[in-house]
ZABADREN-132411 format. One line per field, with one value per residue (C-alpha): residue number from 1; x, y, z. Coordinates in nm, 2 decimals. Example, Ala and Ser with C-alpha at 12.3 -4.5 7.8 and 13.67 -1.06 7.14 Angstrom:
2
num: [1  2]
u: [1.23  1.37]
v: [-0.45  -0.11]
w: [0.78  0.71]
END
This chain:
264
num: [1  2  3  4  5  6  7  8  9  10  11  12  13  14  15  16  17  18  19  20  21  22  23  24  25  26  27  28  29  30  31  32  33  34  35  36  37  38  39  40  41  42  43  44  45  46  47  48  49  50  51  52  53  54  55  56  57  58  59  60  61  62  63  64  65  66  67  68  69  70  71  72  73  74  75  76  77  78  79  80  81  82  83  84  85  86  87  88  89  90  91  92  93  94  95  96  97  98  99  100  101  102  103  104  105  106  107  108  109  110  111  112  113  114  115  116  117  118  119  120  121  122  123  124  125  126  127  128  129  130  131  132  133  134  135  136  137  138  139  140  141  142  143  144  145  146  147  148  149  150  151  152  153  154  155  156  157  158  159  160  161  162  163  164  165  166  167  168  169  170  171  172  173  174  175  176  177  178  179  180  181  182  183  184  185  186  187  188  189  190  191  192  193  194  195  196  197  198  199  200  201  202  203  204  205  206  207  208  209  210  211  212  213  214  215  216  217  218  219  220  221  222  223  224  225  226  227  228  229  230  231  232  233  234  235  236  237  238  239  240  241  242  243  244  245  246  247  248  249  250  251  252  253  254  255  256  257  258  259  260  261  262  263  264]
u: [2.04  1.73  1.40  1.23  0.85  0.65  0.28  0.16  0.18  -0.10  0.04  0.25  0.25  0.50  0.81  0.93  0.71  0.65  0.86  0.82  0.45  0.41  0.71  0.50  0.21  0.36  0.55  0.89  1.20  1.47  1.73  1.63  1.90  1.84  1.98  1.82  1.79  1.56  1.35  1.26  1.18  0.96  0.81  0.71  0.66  0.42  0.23  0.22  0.06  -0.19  -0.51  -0.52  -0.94  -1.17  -1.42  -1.47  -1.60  -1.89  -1.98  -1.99  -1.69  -1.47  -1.06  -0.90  -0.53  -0.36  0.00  -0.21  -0.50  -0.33  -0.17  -0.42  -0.61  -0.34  -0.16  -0.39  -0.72  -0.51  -0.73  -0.59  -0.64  -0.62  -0.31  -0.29  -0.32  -0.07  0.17  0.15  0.16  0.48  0.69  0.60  0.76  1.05  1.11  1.14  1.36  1.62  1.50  1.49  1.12  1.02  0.64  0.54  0.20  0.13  -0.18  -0.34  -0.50  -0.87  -1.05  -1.15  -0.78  -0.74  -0.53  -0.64  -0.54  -0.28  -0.27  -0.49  -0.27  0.10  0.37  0.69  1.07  1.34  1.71  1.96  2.30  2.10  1.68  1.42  1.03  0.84  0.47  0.26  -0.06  -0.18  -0.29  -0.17  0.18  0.56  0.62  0.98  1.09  1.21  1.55  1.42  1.59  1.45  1.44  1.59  1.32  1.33  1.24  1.02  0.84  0.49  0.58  0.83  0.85  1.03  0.99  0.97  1.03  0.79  0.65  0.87  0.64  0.82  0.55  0.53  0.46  0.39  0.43  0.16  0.10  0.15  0.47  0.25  0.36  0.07  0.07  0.02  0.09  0.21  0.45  0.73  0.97  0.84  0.86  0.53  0.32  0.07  -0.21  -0.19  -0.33  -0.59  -0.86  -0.83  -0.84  -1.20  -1.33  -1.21  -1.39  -1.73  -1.75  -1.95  -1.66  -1.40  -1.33  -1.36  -1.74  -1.88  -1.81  -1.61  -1.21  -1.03  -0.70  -0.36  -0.04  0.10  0.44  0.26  -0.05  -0.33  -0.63  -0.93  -1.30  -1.42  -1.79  -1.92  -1.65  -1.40  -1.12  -0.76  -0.49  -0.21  0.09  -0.08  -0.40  -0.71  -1.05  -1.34  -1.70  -2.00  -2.02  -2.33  -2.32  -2.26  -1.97  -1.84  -1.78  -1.61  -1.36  -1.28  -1.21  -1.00  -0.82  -0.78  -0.79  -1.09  -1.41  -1.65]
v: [-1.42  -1.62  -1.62  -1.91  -1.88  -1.95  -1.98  -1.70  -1.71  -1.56  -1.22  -1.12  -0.75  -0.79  -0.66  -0.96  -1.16  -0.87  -0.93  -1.28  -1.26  -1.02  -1.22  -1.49  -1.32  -1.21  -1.53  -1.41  -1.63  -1.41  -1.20  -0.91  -0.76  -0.39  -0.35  -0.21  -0.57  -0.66  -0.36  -0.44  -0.80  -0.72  -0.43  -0.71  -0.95  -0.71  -0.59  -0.96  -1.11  -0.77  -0.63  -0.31  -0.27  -0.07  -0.38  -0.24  0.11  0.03  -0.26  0.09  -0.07  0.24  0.20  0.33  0.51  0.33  0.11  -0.19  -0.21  -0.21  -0.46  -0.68  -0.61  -0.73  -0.99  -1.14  -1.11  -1.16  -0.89  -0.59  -0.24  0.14  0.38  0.45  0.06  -0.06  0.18  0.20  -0.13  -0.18  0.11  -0.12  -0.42  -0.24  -0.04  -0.36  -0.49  -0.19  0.03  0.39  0.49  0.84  0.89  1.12  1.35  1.28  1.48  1.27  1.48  1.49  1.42  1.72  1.85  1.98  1.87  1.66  1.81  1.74  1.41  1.30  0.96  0.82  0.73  0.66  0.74  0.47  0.60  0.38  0.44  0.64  0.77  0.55  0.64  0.34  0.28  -0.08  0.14  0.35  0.03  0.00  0.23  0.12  -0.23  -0.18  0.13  0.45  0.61  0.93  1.16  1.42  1.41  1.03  0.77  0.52  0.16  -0.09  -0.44  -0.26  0.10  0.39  0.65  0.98  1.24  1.58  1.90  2.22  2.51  2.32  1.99  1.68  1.50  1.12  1.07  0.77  0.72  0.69  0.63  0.89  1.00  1.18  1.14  1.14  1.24  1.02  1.27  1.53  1.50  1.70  1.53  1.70  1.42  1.35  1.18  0.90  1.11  1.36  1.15  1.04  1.33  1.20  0.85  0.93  1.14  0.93  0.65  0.88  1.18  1.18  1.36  1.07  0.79  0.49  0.57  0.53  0.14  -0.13  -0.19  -0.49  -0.54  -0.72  -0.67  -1.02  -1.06  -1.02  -0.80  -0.74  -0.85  -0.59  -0.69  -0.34  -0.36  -0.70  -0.64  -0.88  -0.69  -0.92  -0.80  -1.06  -0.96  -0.65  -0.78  -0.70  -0.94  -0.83  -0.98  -0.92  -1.12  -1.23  -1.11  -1.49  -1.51  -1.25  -1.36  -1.64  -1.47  -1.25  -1.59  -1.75  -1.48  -1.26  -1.47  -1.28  -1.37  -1.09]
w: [0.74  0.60  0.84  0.87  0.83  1.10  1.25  1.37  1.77  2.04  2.11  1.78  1.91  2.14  2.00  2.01  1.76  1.52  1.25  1.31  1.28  0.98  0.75  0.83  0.66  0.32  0.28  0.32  0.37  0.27  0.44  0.71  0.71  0.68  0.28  0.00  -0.12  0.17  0.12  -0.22  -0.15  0.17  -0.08  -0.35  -0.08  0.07  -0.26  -0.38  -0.09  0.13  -0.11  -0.12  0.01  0.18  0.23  0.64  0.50  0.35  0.64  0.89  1.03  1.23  1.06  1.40  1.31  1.57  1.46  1.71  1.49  1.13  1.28  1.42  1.12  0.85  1.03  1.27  1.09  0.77  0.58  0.40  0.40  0.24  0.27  0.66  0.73  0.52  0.55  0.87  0.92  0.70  0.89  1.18  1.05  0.90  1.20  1.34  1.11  1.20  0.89  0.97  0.81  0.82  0.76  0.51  0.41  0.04  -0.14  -0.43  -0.77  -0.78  -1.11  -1.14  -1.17  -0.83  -0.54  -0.23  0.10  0.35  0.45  0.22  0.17  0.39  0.18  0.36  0.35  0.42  0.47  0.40  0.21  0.02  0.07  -0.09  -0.17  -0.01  -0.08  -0.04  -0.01  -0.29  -0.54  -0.84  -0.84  -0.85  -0.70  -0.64  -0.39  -0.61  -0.54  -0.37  -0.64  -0.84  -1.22  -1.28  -1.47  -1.31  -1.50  -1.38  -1.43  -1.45  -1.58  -1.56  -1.26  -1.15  -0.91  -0.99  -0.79  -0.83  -0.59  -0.36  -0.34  -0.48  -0.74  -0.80  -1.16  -1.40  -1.76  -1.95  -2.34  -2.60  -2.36  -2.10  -1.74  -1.48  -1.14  -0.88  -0.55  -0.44  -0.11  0.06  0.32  0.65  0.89  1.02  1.31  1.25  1.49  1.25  0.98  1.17  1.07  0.71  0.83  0.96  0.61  0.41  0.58  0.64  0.33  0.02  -0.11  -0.07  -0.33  -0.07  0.03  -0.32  -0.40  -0.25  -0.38  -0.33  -0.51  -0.53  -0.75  -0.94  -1.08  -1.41  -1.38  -1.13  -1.01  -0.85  -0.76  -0.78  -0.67  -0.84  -1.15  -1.16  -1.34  -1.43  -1.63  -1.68  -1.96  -2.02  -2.19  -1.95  -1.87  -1.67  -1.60  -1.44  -1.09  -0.87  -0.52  -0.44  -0.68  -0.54  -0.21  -0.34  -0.52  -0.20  -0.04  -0.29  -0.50  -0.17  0.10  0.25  0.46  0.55]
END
């Protein structure tokens, strides 16, 4: 069936106008019929049209981990998010849609070699015919859903993938040149609660310690690259050849507006 898109009405978060409400938002037209098909194109759909940002944090703005306020946030307030937001968000819209999502505690590598904690980022699980690995909220990753099976590489537009099983964690890893693959998280398939993530949700909004205190993020997949305005560094990578430059504080909040859609 193809959905129609349509203004966003007073009142989306009634189950009724969800879906409505949130297609609405990424643009989408095609089916919603619960296939693997759909997934991928609300996953694209998603990626292509919600920033990945942390734009509140910095503003002393408090990210509540409530399914009402990602959603208020994304769709009504059209702004974007980090991990708990947009994942959340989506395994609203899917659920939904008549997707069976599964939340899912991921734990992200530290520069210093070491491992985040638990529930450091939410990754989700979608079972369908077969179990997919979806993800709209860890920036610049997979844009398709990966087959949730250990040891295949798995091909895509903007880079190769696999999971990997060890010490009984599954690990999301990425290609990267001189045939390394890097990690990307750690995760195991204990269903999990979205209160549970919500002491992680408050440090990473507050510590020293956490990568979305220390400068401000906003970025969005395209079919061909990326764009990220990471501070006052506009950063664009189209075809795999890369520009950045130096913005004004001014010029910056123009870009938000017309590459992101954004008004602070």
């Amino acid at each position: 069936m193809t959905q129609p898109l349509r203004k966003t009405p007073p009142g989306f978060l009634s189950a009724a106008s969800l879906a409505d409400a949130y297609l609405e938002r990424i643009a989408y037209r095609g089916s919603t019929n619960p296939t693997a098909t759909t997934l991928r194109e609300l996953h694209r759909a998603h990626l292509f049209s919600i920033p990945f940002e942390n734009l509140d944090i910095p503003l002393g703005r408090k990210i509540v981990c409530d399914e009402k306020s990602f959603l208020r946030k994304i769709v009504e307030r059209r702004r974007g998010g980090f991990c708990y937001e947009m994942n959340g968000a989506f395994a609203a819209l899917l659920r939904a849609l008549g997707f069976k999502v599964t939340l899912l505690s991921a734990r992200v590598p530290r520069e210093n070699g070491s491992i985040g904690p638990e529930f450091d980022h939410l990754t989700l699980r979608v079972d369908l015919e077969q179990s997919w690995l979806a993800d709209v909220g860890f920036g610049e990753s997979f844009l398709d859903p990966l087959r949730l099976e250990v040891g295949v590489e798995q091909v895509q537009d903007n880079g190769e993938f696999r999971i990997v099983e060890e010490q009984s964690s599954l690990h999301l890893e990425r290609s990267a040149p001189g045939g390394i693959w890097k990690r990307q998280y750690a995760f195991t398939l204990q269903p999990r609660r979205l209160d549970e993530f919500a002491p992680m949700c408050h440090h990473h909004q507050t510590s020293a310690e956490s990568p979305f205190t220390s400068k401000r993020v906003c970025t969005l997949a395209m079919p061909d690259g990326r764009v990220t305005l990471s501070d006052r560094r506009l950063i664009v990578t189209r075809g795999g050849k890369r520009t950045e430059r130096l913005l004004s504080e001014k010029q910056r909040q123009k870009v938000l507006k017309e590459k992101f859609g954004i008004v602070l």
